[in-house]
C-alpha positions in Angstrom: 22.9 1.6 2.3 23.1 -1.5 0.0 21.7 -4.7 0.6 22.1 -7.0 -2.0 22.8 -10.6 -1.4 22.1 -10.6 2.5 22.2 -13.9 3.7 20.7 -14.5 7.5 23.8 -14.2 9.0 24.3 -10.2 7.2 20.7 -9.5 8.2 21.8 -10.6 12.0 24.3 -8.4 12.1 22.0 -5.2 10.4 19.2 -5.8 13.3 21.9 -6.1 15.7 23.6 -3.1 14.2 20.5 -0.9 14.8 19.7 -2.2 18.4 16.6 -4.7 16.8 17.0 -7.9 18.7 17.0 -10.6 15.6 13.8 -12.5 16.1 12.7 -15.2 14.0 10.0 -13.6 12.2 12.3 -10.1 12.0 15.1 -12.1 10.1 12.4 -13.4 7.8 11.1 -10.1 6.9 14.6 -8.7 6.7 15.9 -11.2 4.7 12.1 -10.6 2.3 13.5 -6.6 2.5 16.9 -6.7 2.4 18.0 -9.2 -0.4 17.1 -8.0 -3.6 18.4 -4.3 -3.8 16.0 -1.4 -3.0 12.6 -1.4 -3.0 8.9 0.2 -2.3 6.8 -2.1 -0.4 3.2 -1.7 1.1 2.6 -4.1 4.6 0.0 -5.5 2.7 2.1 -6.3 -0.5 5.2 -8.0 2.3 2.7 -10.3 4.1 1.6 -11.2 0.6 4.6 -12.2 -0.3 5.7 -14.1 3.3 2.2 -16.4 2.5 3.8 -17.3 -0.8 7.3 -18.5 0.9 5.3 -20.5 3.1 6.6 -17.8 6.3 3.9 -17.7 8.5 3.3 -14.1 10.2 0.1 -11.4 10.6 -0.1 -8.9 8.8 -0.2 -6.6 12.2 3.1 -8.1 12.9 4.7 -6.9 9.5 3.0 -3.5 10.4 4.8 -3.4 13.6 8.2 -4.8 12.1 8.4 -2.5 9.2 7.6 0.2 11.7 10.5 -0.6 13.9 12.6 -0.6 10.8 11.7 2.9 10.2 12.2 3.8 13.7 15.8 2.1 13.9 16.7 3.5 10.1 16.5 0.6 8.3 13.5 1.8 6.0 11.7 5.0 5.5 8.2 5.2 5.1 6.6 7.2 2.3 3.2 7.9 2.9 1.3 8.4 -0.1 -2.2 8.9 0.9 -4.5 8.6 4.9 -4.6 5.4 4.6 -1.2 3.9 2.5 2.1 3.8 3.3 4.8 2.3 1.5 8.3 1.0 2.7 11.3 1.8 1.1 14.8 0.3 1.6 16.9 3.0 0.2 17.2 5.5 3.1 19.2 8.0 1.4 17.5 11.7 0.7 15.3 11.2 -2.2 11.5 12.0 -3.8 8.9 9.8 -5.6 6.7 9.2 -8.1 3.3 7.5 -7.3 1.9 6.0 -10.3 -1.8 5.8 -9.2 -3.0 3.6 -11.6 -0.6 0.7 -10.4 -0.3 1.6 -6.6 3.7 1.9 -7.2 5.9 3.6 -6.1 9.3 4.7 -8.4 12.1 6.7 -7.0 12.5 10.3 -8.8 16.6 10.3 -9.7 17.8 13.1 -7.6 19.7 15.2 -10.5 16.0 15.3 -12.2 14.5 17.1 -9.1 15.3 19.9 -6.3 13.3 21.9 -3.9 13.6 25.1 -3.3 11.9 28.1 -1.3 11.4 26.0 1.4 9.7 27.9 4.4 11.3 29.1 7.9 11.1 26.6 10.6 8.9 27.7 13.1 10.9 28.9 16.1 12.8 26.3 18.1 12.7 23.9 15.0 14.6 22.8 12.0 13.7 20.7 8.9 15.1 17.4 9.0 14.0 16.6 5.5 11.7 17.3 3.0 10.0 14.4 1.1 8.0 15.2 -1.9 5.2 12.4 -3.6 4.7 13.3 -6.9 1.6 11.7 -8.2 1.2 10.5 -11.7 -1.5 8.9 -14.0 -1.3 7.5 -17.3 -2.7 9.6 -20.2 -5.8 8.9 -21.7 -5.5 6.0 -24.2 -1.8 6.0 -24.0 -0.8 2.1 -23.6 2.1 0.7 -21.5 5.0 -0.4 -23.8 
């Protein structure tokens, strides 16, 4: 799912499209999410940003939009430690990298990765996806380019 160039009348139509009645403030942050091709975003990173465009909105109320987001399959969430959670536009089947050193999140290209050996469901269930975090660090002394 693409969406570059969203004006507010596109990100109307997305809420609408996923049942998400198109709030003031949900527009805003869907216009922030939506409008500049896919990205990894924390809740804290979003409100951030919403304070810089002069869009005035907690930060528990991004945490509850970008929650019913995920819910309604606009965003996934990728969870990358207890206590941080990124947000990430493209909802297609894919892994990560988490670059600890920057607290950033980079997709892994799909042809570069694959799981295998995965386990049997317990009985009754079935795997709806697997999502794998790789985590990374730079070297010692090696220097960003």
């Amino acid at each position: 799912m693409k969406h570059e160039a969203m004006n507010e009348t596109g990100v109307v139509d997305l809420l609408r499209d996923h049942h998400l009645r198109p709030t003031r403030q949900r527009v805003a942050l869907a216009e922030m999410l939506f409008s500049r091709g896919h990205r990894h975003i924390s809740a804290e990173a979003l409100h951030e940003e919403a304070d810089g465009l002069n869009i005035k909105v907690s930060l528990a109320t991004i945490y509850n939009t970008l929650h019913q987001f995920t819910n309604a399959g606009l965003l996934r969430a990728v969870p990358v430690d207890g206590s941080k959670t990124y947000f990430d536009t493209n909802v297609a089947n894919h892994h990560h990298f988490f670059v600890e050193d920057d607290q950033m999140v980079i997709d892994i290209p799909a042809q570069r990765f694959s799981v295998g050996m995965l386990p049997e469901p317990p009985e009754g269930m079935e795997i709806t996806r697997v999502e794998v975090v790789v985590r990374v660090r730079r070297k010692s002394g090696f220097k960003t380019p």
